[in-house]
C-alpha positions as CSV (number, residue, x, y, z in Angstrom):
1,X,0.0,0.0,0.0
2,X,2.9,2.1,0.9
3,X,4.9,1.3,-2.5
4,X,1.4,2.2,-4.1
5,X,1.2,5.7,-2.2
6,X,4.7,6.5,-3.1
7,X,4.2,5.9,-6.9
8,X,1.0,7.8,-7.4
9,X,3.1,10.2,-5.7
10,X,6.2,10.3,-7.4
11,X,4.0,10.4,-10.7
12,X,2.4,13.4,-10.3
13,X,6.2,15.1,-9.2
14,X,6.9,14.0,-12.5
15,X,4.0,14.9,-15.0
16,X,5.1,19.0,-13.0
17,X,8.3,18.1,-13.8
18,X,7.8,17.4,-17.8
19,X,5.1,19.8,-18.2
20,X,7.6,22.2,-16.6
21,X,11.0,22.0,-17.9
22,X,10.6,18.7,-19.9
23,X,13.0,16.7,-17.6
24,X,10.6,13.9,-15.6
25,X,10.3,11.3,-17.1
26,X,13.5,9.8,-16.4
27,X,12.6,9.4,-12.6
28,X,9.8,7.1,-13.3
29,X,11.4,3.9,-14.4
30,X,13.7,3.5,-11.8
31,X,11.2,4.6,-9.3
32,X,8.6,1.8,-10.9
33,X,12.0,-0.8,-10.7
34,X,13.3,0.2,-6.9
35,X,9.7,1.1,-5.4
36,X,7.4,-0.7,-7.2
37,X,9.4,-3.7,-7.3
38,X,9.1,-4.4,-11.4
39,X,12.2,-5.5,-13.3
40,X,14.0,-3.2,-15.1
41,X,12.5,-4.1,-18.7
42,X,9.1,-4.5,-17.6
43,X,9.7,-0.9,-15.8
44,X,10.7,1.0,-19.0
45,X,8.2,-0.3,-20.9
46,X,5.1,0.3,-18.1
47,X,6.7,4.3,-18.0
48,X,7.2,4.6,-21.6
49,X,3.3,4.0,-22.3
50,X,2.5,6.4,-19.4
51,X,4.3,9.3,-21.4
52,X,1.9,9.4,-24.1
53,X,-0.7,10.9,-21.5
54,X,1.8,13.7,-20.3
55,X,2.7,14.0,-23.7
56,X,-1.5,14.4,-24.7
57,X,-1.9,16.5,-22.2
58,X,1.1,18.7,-22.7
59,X,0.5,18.8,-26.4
60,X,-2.6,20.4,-25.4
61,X,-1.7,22.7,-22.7
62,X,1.5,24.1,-24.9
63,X,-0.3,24.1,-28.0
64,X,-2.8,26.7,-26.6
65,X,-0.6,28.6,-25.3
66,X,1.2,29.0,-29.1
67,X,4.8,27.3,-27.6
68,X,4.9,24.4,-30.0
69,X,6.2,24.8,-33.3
70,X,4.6,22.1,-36.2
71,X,7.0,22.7,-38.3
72,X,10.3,21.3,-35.9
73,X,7.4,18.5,-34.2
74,X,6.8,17.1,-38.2
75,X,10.8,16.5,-39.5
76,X,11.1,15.1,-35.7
77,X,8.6,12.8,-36.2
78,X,9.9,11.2,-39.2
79,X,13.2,10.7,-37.5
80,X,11.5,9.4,-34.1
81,X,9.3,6.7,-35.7
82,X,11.5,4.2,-37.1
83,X,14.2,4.9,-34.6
84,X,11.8,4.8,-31.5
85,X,10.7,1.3,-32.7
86,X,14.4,0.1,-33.4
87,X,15.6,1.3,-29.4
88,X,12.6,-0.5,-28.4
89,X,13.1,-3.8,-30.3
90,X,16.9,-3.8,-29.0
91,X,16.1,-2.6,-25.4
92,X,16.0,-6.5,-24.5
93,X,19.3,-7.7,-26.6
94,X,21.7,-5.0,-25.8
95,X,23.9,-3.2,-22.9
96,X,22.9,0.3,-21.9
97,X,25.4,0.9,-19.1
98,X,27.7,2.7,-21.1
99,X,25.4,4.5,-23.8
100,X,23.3,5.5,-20.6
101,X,27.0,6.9,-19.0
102,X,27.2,9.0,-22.2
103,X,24.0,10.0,-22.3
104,X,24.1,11.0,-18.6
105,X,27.3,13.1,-19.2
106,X,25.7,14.8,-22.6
107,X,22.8,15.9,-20.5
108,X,24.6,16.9,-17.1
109,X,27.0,18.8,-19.5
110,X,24.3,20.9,-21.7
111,X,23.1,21.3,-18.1
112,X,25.8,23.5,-17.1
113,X,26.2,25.1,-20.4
114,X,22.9,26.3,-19.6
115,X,23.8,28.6,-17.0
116,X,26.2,30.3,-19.3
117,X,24.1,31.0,-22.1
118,X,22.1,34.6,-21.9
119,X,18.3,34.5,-23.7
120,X,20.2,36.8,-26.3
121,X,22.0,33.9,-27.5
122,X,18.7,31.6,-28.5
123,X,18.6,30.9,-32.2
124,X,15.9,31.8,-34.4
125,X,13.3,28.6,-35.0
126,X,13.9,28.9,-39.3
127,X,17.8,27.8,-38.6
128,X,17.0,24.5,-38.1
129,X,17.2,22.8,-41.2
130,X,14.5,19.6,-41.8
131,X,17.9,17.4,-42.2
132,X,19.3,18.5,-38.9
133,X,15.6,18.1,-37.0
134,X,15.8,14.7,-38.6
135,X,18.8,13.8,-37.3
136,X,18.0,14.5,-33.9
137,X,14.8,12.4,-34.2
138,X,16.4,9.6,-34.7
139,X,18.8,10.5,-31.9
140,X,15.7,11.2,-29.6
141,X,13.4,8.2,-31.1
142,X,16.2,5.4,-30.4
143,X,17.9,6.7,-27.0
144,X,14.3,6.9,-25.7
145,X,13.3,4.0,-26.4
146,X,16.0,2.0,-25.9
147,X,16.4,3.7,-22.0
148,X,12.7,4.1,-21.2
149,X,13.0,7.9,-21.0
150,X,10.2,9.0,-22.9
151,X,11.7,12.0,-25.1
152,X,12.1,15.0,-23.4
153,X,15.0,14.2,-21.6
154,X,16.9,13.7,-24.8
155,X,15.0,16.6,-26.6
156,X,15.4,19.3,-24.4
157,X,19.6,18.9,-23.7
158,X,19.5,18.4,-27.6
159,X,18.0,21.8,-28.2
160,X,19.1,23.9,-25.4
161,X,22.7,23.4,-26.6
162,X,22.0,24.3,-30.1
163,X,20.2,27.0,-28.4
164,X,16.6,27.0,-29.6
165,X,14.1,29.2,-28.0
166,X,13.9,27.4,-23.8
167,X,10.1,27.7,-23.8
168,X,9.8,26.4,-27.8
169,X,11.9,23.1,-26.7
170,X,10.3,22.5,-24.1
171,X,7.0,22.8,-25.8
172,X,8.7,20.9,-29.0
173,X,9.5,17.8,-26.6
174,X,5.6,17.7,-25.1
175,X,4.3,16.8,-28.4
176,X,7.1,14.1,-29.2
177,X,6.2,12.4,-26.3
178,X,3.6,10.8,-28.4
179,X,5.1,9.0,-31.1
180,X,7.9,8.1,-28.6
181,X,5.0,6.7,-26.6
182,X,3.5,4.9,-29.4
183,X,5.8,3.3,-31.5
184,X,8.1,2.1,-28.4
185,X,5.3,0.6,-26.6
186,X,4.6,-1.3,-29.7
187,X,8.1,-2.4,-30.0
188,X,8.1,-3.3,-26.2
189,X,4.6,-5.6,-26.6
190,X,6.3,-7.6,-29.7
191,X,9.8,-8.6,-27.9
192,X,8.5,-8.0,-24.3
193,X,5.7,-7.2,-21.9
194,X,3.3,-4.0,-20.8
195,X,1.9,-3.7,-18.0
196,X,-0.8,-1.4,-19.5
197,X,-3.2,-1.1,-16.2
198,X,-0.2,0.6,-14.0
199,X,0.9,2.3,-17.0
200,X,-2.0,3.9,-17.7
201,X,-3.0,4.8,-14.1
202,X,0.9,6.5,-13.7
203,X,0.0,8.6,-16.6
204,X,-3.6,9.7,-15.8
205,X,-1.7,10.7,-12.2
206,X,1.3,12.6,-13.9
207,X,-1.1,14.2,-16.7
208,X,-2.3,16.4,-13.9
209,X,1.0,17.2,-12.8
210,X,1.4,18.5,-16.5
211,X,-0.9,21.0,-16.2
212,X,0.3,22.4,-13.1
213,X,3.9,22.0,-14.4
214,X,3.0,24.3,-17.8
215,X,1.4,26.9,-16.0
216,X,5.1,27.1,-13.9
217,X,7.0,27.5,-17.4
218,X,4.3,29.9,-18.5
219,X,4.5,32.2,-15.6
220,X,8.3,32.7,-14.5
221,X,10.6,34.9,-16.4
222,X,12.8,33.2,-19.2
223,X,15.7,33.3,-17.7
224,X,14.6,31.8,-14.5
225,X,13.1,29.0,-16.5
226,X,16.5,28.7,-17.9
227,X,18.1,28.4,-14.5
228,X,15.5,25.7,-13.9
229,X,16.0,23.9,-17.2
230,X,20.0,24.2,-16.4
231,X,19.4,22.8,-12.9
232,X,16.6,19.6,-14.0
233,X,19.1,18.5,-16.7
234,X,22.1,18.1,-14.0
235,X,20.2,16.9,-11.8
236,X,19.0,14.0,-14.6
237,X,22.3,13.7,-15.5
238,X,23.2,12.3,-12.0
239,X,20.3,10.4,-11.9
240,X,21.2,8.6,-14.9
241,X,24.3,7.6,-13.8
242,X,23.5,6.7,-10.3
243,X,20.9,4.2,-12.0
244,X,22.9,2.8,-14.6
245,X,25.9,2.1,-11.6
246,X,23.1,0.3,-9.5
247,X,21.7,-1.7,-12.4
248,X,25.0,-2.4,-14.4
């Protein structure tokens, strides 16, 4: 009952997390693993279902507010869907300690980079080019999928050090939550297992964190937002590795 508490709990600090800064969902498969008592597989597949309600939800909630832009979410997409269903399908045949190290440092790093980069600096959305949104699709698509991190957590380091707009990215990465959600899960359910009932209960939970966490990045100036951006992806970052040391 006490495992069950702390879950619905630790959901909902999540879904304010992701609608917030976009950093959350990495905290649920572990938690899911070490408090819920699922293995590790089973864990990233359960979380990685829940995300497509936070990412509904924060679709919604961002979209409204005019902070997602179509144009990066479509030339994403095409580089998220094949590559989400490729991490899925190798989640169960290969090693993710050290691709989860590198990831950890990437983020942690772009973390503190963060701090040093003034609203001044942010690029203008037209400067991505459809072949360089692509690429990081399929960067985003496969390392999500293969760690059970929803999309976010790659997105948002991805595009705060290529400097995109903070508030854009983090809109950007509510929306690609869903085919990350999607295709994964239907990777996971061919070579694997769901447990949809939990999954879907986690996400209900952490969509109503979402809301709460978008009105936070809507209201605080953008440079705090920064700060807490800066601050969410170290704190991953540390995260990452402290979970890939306990389960390597």
């Amino acid at each position: 009952m006490l495992a069950t508490i702390m879950l619905l709990v630790l959901a909902l600090i999540v879904g304010v997390l992701v609608g917030c800064v976009g950093i959350g969902g990495v905290l649920l498969p572990p938690a899911l693993a070490y408090v819920g008592g699922l293995d590790l597989h089973l864990a990233m597949a359960t979380s990685m279902w829940s995300f497509l309600f936070t990412g509904l939800v924060g679709t919604m909630a961002y979209s409204r507010r005019n902070s997602v832009d179509w144009r990066m979410v479509l030339w994403l997409g095409v580089g998220i869907v094949p590559a989400a269903m490729l991490g899925a399908l190798s989640n169960a045949a290969l090693p993710t300690g050290v691709l989860t190290v590198l990831l950890a440092t990437l983020i942690s790093a772009t973390g503190i980079n963060a701090f040093a980069k003034a609203p001044s600096a942010e690029r203008a959305v037209h400067a991505f080019s459809r072949l360089l949104l692509l690429q990081i699709g399929v960067v985003v698509g496969f390392g999500s999928a293969l760690t059970g991190t929803g999309g976010p957590v790659l997105l948002v380091p991805i595009l705060v050090f290529l400097r995109a707009p903070t508030l854009l990215a983090i809109g950007v990465s509510q929306v690609v939550q869903i085919p990350v959600a999607m295709f994964s899960t239907f990777g996971y359910v061919l070579f694997g297992q769901v447990d949809f009932y939990l999954g879907t209960t986690l996400g209900l939970i952490a969509a109503a964190g979402v809301m709460i966490g978008t009105s936070i990045a809507h209201a605080v100036p953008i440079l705090t937002l920064r700060r807490i951006v800066a601050v969410s992806l170290i704190g991953a970052g540390i995260l990452i590795t402290v979970r890939a040391f306990a389960t390597g």
